[in-house]
N, C-alpha and C positions, 0 to 999 in steps of 0.2 A: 700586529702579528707579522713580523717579517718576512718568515718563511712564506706565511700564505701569499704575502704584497709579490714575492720573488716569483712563486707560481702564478699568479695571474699575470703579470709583467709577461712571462714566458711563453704562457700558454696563449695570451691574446695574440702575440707576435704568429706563434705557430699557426696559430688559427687561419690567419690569414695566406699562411706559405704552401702549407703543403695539406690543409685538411681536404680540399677540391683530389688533389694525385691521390690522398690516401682511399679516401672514404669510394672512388669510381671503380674500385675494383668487385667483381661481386661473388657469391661461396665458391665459384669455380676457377678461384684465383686470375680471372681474365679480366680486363677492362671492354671497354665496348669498342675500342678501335682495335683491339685483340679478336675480338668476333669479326670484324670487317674483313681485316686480313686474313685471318683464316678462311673465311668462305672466299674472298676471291682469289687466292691461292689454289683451295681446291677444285672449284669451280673455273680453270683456268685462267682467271682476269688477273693473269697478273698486272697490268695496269692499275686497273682500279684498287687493287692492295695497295701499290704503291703509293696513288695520292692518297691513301684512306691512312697511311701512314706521315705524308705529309702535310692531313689538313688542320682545321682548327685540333682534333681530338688529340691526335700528334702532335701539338706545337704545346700542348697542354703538360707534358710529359718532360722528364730530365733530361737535359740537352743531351747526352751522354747515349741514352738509351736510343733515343729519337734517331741518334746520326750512326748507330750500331743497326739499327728496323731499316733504315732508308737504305745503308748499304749494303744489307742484304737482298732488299726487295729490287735495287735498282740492278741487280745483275739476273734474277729473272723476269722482271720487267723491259729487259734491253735499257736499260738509262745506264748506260756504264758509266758515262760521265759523270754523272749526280753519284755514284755509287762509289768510283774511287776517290771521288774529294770528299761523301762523307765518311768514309772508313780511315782516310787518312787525319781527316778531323778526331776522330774515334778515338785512334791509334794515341795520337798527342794527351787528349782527357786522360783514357786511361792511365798510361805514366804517370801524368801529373797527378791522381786521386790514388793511385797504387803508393805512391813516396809518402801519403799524407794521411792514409788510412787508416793508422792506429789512433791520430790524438784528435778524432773526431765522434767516440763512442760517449762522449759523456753527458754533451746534450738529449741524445738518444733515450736518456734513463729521463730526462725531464717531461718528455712529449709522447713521441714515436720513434721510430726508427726510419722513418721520413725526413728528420731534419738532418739527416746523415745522407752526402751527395750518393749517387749509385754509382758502385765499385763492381765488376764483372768478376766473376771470380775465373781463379787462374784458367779452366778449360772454356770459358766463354773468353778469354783473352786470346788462347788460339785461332779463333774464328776469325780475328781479325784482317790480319796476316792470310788469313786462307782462302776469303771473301776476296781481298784484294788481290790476291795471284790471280784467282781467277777472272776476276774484271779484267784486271790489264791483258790477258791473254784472250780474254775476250774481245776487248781491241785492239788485238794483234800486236803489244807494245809486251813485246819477250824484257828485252833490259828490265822496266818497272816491275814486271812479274817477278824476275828472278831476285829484283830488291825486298820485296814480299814474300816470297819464299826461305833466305834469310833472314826476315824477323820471324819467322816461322820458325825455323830450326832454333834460332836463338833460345826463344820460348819453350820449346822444347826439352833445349840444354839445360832449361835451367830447373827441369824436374828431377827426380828421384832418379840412380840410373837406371838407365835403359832396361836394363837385366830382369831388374825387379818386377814380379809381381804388383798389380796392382788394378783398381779399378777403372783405371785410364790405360791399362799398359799397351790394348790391343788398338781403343782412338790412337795414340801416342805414334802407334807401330804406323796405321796408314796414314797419319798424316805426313811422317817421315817419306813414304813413299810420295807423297801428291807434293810436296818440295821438290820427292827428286826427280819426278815427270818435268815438274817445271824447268829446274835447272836445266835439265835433258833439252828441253826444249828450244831452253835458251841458249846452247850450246855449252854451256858449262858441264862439260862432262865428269870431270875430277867431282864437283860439287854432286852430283849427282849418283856417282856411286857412294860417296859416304854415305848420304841420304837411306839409298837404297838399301846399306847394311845395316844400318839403325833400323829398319825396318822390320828383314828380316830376322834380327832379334827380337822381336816383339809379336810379330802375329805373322800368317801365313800370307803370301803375298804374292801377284802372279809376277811371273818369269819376268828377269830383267832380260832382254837381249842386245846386243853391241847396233846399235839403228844405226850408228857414223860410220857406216861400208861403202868403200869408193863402189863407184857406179850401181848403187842399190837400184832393185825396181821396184823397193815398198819402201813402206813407211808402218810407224806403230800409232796407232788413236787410243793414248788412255782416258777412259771415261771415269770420271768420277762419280758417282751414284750416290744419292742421297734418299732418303725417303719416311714418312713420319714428322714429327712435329715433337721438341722434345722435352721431356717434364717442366714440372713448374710449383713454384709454391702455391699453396692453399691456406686459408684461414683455418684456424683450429681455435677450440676455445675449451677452455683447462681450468678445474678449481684445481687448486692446490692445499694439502692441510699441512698447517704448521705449526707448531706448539707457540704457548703465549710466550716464552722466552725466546724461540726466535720472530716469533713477532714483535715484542722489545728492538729485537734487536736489529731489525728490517727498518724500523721505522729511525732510528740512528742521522744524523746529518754527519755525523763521523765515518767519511768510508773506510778508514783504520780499522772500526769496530767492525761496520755494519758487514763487508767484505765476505769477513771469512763465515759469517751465516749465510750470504748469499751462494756462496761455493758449498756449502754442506746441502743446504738444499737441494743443489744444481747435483748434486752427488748421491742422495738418496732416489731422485725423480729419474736419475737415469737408469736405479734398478726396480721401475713400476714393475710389476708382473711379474716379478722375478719370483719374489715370496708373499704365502698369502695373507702376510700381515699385515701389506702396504693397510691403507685406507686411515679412514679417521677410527682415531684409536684413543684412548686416556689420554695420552700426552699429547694428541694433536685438537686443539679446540679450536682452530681458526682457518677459517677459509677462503682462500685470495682466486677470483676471478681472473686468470690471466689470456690473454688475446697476444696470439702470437701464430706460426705457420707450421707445416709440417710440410713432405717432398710430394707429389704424384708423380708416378711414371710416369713418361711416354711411350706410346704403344705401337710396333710394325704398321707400319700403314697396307700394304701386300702382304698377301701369302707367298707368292710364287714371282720372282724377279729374275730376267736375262736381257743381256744386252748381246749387241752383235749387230751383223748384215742380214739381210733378210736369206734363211737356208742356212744360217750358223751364228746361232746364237749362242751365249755363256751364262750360264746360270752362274749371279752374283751370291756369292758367299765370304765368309772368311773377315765381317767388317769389324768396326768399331763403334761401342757402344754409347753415345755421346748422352742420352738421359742417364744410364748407371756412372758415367764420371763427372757429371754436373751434381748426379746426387752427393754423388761422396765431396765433393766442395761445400756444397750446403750441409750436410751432415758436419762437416769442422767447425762451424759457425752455430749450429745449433746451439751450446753451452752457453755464448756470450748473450746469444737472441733471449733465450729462457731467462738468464739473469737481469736483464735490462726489462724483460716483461715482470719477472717477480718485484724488482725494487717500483718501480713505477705501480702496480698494484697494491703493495703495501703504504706505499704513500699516499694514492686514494683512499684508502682503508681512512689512514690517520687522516684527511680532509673530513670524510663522513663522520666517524667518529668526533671530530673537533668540532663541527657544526651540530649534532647532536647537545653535545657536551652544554655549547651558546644558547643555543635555546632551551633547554631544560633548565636551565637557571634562572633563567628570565623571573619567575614567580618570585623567586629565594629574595627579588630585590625589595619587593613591595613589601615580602614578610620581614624582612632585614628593617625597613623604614617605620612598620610598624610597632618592633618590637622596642625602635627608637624611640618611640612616640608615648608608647605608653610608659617607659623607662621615663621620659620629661614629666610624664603628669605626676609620676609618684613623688618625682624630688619635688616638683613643683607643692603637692599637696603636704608636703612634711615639713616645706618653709616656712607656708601657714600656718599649720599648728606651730610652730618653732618662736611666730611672733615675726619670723625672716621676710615674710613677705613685700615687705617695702621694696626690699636689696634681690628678690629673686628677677631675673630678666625677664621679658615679656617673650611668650611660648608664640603669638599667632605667626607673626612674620618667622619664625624657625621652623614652627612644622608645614609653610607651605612652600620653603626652601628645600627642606627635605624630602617634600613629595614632588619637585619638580625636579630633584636629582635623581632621586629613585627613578621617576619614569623617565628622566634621562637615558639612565643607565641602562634598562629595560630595552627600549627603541636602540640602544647601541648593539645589544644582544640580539635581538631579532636581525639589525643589518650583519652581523657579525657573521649569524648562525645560517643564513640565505646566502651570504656570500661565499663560504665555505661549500656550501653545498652546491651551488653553483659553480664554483673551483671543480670540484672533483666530479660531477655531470661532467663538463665540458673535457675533465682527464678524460673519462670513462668513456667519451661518442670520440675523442682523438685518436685511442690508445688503440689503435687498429692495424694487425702486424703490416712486414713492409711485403709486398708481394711480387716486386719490380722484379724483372727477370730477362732475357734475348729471347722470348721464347717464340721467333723465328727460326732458331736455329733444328737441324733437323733431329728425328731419335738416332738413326746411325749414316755412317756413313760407308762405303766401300769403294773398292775402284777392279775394273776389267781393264785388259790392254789386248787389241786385237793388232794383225799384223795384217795389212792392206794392199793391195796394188798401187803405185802410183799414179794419183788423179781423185776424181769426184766419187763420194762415194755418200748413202744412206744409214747411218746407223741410226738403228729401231732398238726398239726395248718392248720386253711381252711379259705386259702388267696383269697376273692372275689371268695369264692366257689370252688380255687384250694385246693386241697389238698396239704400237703406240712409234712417231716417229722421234726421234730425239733431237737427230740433227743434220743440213746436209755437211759433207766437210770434205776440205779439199787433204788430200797427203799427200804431203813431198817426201820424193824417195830421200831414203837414209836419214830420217829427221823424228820429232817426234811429235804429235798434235795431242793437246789435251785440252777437253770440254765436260760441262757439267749435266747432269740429269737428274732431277728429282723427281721422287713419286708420291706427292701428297698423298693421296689416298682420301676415302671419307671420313670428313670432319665426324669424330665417333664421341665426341666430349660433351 
């Protein structure tokens, strides 16, 4: 059996690669080093997030995503250093698996979607770029910022325009602005008003003002404000009914054929609920178990958020949405997920069913041998009357040729019918959707800019009317200082 030799070949391999990354995630789409860093994130440790991201459980993980957690964690950890060599590591992966990403969807139908490296999708690629402006400017290194801020805008460019509507439009809008703080910063002023007008075509955004004024006696501090923790996939598990002719035709090694049934399906599934005659119906007799994911929100972490000095605070408003534009990324990918889950299920089908098939046959051989047998004694007995008997051949040494083929054949059927069945177990504990996700990154993000005295100054934030300090920081007049603030909030998952 070819086919079957090809899946076990494949499947053994898998087993060994990725069933450990697949199978640790659990129904709340989180791994266990997912829970680490979250508690001590909210729990203020960011330290211990951080090595909880770089220990055994993290090195467990796709190089990719690993060096995406670290560089986020290491910029509220203070490890800038660790943070902008793994984001700049990041940066590189990403490219490289962005260029390579279509022709590696076909193993994926064989296993999981495991054996496919992790690609961020386009609004988790922003992050990158944003993560690292902010390190570098975290250690005072404005030039590397402002190189970061430029793969920022790039990214950017390379969306929809500006203008459009969209579920990213108002993310899109401030991150244009948190570029052009940077650049601002960096003294690239030219770079920075563009920024800023890109901005405000897309969402509301606070006051640019001219901070390069000879002999200023302030300075501007934008704050960038994060807060929340933001959606993520989840396991879902879905029978699907389909009629026997497209089960035929699921089951196809011809993707020519098989294709365009997997796209009619992909096409009826996406009007569930619509009408109420989805379900199993006359024409649908068959039912495929499929394991695959769906989106969660991420949820406000606060009620009530301001930043400012202490006596003049700003209540943050006006952000951008980063779990509703991560959904809509995951929502484009849905279509291919579902079809690489239905053909993979239909080909378990045909394992069980094939191992079915081996073993119920199994009896047919001894009655098959039997019915030989008795067919021998009658020629045999009709020689002798015939007088042929001398010339008829000797029956003992053939019927126990026969019966040690028969149970040959028998024993091949049972290994046949186990193996099969074993095949398609081992699909069936593999086939576990993929759940991989940044999901460090926060649910939105915004940003305040206050105008300061020149010199030392306290900016606080007042978390659901806690108070809270964020940072000390020095402002040089006529310049522009930008730092970050997040407000986890409690872990509610």
């Amino acid at each position: 059996m070819p086919r079957a030799a090809r899946w076990l070949a494949v499947l053994s391999l898998a087993l060994t690669g990725c069933a450990h990354a697949a199978l640790q995630y659990g129904r709340d789409g989180l791994a266990p080093v997912d829970h680490a860093v979250r508690a001590g994130l909210v729990t203020g440790r960011y330290g211990t997030a951080y090595e909880a991201a770089l220990g055994s459980a993290g090195r467990d993980r796709d190089r990719l995503l690993r060096a995406l957690s670290v560089g986020a964690l290491g910029l509220y950890a203070s490890r800038t250093d660790s943070s902008v060599w793994a984001l700049d590591r990041a940066w590189t992966l990403t490219e490289d698996r962005w260029s390579k990403r279509i022709s590696t969807g076909a193993a994926a139908v064989v296993v999981n979607d495991y054996v496919m490296p992790y690609v961020p999708g386009k609004t988790e690629r922003l992050f990158i770029p944003y993560y690292g402006a902010l390190s570098w400017l975290a250690r005072d290194d404005r030039d590397d910022a402002a190189v970061e801020a430029r793969r920022l805008t790039q990214l950017l460019g390379e969306a929809p325009a500006d203008g459009a509507a969209g579920a990213d439009g108002e993310l899109r809008g401030v991150l244009h602005y948190v570029a052009g703080a940077v650049f601002e910063a960096a003294g690239e002023r030219t770079s920075a008003e563009v920024a800023y007008r890109n901005a405000a075509r897309l969402v509301q955004v606070p006051v640019v003002r001219d901070s390069a004024v000879a002999d200023s006696l302030v300075g501007d501090v934008v704050v960038v404000v994060e807060q929340g923790f933001v959606g993520h996939p989840v396991p879902r598990d879905e029978t699907v009914w389909v009629s026997r002719h497209e089960y035929s035709g699921l089951r196809r090694d011809d993707r020519a054929l098989r294709d365009p049934v997997v796209r009619g399906v992909v096409v009826r599934e996406s009007m569930r609920g619509v009408g109420p005659w989805y379900g199993r119906g006359v024409a649908m007799g068959v039912g495929l178990t499929l394991n695959w994911a769906e989106f969660r929100d991420g949820r406000a972490a606060v009620r009530a958020l301001a930043v400012g000095t202490p006596g003049a605070a700003q209540d943050v408003s006006n952000g951008g949405n980063v779990s509703r534009a991560v959904r809509a990324d995951f929502e484009q990918g849905q279509p291919a997920r579902f079809a690489r889950a239905l053909t993979r299920a239909a080909t378990r089908a045909t394992l069980y069913d094939a191992a079915g098939d081996q073993l119920a046959k199994v009896g047919t051989d001894f009655k098959d041998d039997d019915r030989g047998r008795d067919a021998g004694r009658r020629r045999g007995a009709k020689a002798v009357s015939d007088g042929r008997a001398a010339n008829a051949p000797a029956s003992n040494g053939s019927e126990a040729t026969e019966k040690s083929l028969g149970a040959l054949a028998a024993v091949g059927r049972v290994l046949a019918g186990l193996s099969l069945f074993a095949l398609a177990a081992a699909s069936d504990v593999n086939d576990v959707p993929d759940l991989r996700s940044w999901n460090v990154l926060p649910h939105d993000v915004r940003v305040v800019r206050l105008q300061l005295a020149a010199g030392e100054h306290d900016v606080h934030a007042m978390v659901d009317g806690v108070p809270v300090t964020v940072r000390r920081v020095q402002v040089r007049p006529g310049t522009v200082t930008v730092i970050n603030y997040r407000a986890f909030g409690a872990d509610r998952r």
